[in-house]
BALOLO-96285 format. One line per 8 residues: number of its first residue (from 1); their letters; for each residue x, y, z of C-alpha. Coordinates in steps of 0.05 Angstrom, whole numbers, padded with zeros to 5 digits. Layout:
! residues N
NUM> a> X,Y,Z ~ ...
This chain:
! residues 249
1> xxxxxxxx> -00234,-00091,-01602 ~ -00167,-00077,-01573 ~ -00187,-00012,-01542 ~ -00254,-00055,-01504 ~ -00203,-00107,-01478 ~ -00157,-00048,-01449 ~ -00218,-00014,-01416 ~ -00236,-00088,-01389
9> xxxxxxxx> -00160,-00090,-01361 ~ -00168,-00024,-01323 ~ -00236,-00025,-01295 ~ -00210,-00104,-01271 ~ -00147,-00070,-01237 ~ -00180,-00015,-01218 ~ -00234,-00065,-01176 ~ -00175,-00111,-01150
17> xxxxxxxx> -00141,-00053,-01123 ~ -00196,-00026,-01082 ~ -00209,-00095,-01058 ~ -00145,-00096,-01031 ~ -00139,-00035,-01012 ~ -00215,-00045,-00970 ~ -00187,-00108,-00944 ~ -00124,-00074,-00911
25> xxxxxxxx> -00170,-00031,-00875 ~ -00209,-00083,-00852 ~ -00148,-00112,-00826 ~ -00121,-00049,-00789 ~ -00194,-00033,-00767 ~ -00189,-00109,-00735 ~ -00120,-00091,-00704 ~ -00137,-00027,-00678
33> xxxxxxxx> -00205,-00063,-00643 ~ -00169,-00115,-00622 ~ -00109,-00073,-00594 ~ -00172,-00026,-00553 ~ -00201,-00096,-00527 ~ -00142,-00113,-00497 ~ -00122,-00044,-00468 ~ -00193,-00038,-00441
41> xxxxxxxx> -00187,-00114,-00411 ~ -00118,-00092,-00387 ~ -00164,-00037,-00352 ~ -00215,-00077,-00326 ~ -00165,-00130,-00291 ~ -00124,-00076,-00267 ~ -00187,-00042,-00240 ~ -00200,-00106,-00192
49> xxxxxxxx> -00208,-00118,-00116 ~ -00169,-00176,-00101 ~ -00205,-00218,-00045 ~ -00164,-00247,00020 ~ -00183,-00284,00066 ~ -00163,-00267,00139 ~ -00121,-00337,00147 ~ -00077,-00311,00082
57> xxxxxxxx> -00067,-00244,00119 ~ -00043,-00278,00182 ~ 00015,-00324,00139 ~ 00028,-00263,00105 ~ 00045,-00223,00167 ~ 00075,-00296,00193 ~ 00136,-00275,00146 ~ 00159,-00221,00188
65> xxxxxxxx> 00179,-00185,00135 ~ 00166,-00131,00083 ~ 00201,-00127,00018 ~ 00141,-00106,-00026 ~ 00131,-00050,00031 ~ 00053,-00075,00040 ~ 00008,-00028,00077 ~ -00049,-00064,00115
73> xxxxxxxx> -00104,-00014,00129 ~ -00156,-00015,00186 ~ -00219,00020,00163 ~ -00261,00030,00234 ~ -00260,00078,00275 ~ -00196,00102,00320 ~ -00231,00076,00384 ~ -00245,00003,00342
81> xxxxxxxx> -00174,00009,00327 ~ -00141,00014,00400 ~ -00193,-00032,00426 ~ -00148,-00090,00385 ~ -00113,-00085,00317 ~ -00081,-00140,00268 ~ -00003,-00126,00287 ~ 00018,-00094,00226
89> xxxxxxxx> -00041,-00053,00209 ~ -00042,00024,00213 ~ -00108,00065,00224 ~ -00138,00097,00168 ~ -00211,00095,00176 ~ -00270,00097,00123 ~ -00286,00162,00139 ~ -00215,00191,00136
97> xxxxxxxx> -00209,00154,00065 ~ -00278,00182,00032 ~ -00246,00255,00058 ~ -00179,00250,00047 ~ -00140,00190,00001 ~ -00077,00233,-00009 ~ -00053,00222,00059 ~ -00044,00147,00033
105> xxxxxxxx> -00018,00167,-00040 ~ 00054,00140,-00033 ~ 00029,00073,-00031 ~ -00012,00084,-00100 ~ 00025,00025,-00132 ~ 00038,-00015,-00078 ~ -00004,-00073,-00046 ~ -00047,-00042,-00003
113> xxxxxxxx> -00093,-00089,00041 ~ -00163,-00068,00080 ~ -00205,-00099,00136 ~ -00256,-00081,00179 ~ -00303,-00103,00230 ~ -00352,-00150,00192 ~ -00321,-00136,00116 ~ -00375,-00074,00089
121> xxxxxxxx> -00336,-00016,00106 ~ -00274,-00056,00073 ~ -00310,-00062,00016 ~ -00330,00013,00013 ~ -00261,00031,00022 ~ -00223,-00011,-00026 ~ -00274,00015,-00074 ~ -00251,00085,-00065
129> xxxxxxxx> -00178,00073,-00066 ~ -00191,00042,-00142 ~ -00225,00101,-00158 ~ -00166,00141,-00138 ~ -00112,00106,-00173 ~ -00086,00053,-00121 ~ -00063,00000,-00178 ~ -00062,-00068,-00123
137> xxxxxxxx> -00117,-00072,-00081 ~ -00134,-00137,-00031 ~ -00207,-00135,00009 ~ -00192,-00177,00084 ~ -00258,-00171,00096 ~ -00281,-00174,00181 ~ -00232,-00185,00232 ~ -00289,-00212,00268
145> xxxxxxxx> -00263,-00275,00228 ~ -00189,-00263,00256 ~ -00170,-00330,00303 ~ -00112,-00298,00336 ~ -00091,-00243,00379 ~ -00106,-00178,00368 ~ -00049,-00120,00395 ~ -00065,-00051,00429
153> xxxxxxxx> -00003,-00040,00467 ~ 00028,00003,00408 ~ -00002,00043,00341 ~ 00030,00040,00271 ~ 00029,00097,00223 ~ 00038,00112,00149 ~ 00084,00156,00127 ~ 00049,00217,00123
161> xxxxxxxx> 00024,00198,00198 ~ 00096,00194,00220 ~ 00115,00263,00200 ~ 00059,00286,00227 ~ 00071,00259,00296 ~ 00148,00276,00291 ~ 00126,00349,00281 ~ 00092,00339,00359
169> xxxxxxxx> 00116,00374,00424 ~ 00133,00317,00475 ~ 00164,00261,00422 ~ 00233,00223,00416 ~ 00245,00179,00353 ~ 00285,00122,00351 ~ 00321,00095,00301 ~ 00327,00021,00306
177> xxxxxxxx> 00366,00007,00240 ~ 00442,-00016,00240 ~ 00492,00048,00259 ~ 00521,00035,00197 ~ 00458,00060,00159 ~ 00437,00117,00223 ~ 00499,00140,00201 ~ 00492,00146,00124
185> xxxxxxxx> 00420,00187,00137 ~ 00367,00192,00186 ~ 00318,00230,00211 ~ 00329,00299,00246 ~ 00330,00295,00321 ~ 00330,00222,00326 ~ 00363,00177,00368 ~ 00393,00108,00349
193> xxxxxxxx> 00382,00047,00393 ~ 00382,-00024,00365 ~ 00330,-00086,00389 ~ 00384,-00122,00420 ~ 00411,-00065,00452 ~ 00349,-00044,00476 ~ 00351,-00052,00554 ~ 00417,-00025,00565
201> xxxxxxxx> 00393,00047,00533 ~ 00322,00051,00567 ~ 00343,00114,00597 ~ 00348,00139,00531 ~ 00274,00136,00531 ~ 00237,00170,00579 ~ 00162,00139,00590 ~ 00135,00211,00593
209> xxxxxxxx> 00142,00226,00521 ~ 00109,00190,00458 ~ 00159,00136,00424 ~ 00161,00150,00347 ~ 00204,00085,00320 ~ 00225,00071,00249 ~ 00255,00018,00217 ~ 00293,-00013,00153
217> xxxxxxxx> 00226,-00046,00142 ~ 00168,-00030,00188 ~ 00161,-00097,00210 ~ 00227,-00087,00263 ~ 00194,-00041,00284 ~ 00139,-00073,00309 ~ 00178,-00126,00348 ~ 00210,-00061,00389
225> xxxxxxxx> 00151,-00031,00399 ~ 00118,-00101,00433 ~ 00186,-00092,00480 ~ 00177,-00022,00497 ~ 00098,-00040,00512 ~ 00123,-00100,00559 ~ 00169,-00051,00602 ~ 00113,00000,00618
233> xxxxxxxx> 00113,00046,00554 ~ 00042,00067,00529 ~ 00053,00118,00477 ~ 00084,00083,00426 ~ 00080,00093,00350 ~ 00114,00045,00301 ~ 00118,00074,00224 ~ 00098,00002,00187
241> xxxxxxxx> 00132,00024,00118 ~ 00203,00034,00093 ~ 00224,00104,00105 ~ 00247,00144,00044 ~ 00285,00198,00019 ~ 00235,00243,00048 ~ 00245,00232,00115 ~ 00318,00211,00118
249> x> 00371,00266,00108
């Protein structure tokens, strides 16, 4: 009798135990498909195009400034481009993207921003730079949508476009940042000139050879391009980011 009762106490235990013991993996098989649900909604959202409209890009470049070092990318052609840009936008076009997206690899996790002509090459475009890693995305659509001016008196560049150009017979870069900073590291062969100071070092810049200006911020920039375009300059490049260690020495 005594020895049926022990046997009942074991097999009992010995049921509980793999109860528990099938319930904890339940649990951690719960965890662990929870914790894959989330990465692969973490995924998915970062995996996004975000959608802007062309009045958001205007108050954006309406600040005049650009801490999160934004790069707003025109996707036509090189002739669309000079025909009239958006101010802050450099050239990278559709075509040059489905080649080539390391040229715009340092701005991988930045904001990067596209637009086009009516809003389908955008489209195609920011596609491919979520494809390729870019982590922040935003689709502008058609600038055929754009109310206000468009420029074409001056061309900004990325980066890897600056150092390109700077490598180019016939080409003076300007510094426009405060001396104090000119001072601390530049680029080679440049030459530093400030906004305000502008008109009384214009023989600084001869209008013969292409104008390759950088700023603290890329948006400077553009404001000393607009001035060099108003005095008769018509090469002028403007590099729209910050410039890094890279460049400076």
């Amino acid at each position: 009798m005594k020895y049926k009762i022990l046997k009942t106490l074991i097999i009992t235990t010995f049921v509980s135990l793999n109860m528990v013991a099938c319930d904890a993996k339940n649990v951690s098989n719960n965890s662990k498909t929870v914790n894959t649900e989330t990465k692969m909604q973490k995924i998915e959202k970062k995996a996004e195009v975000k959608k802007m409209s062309m009045e958001d890009l205007h108050k954006l470049q309406s600040e005049k400034k650009n801490e999160k070092d934004i790069l707003i990318v025109d996707v036509r052609t090189a002739e669309e481009y000079d025909s009239g840009h958006i101010r802050y936008a450099i050239n990278y076009s559709l075509d040059d993207i489905s080649k080539d997206v390391s040229k715009l690899s340092e701005y991988k996790d930045k904001p990067v921003i596209v637009y086009c002509r009516s809003g389908r090459r955008s489209a195609q475009a920011a596609k491919i730079l979520l494809e390729s890693g870019f982590t922040n995305v935003s689709d502008a659509g058609g600038v055929n949508s754009y109310k206000y001016d468009l420029v074409k008196s001056f061309t900004n560049v990325s980066l890897q476009q600056f150092k390109q150009k700077a490598d180019e017979k016939n080409v003076l870069i300007v510094d426009i940042r405060p001396k104090k900073e000119f001072t601390k590291a530049n680029v080679k062969n440049s030459v530093n000139i400030q906004v305000e100071k502008l008109d009384e070092n214009l023989k600084k810049l001869p209008k013969d050879k292409s104008i390759l200006i950088y700023s603290s911020n890329g948006y400077d920039g553009v404001e000393f391009a607009e001035k060099l375009a108003k005095k008769g300059y018509k090469s002028i490049y403007n590099l729209i980011s910050n410039p890094s260690e890279k460049i400076l020495k």
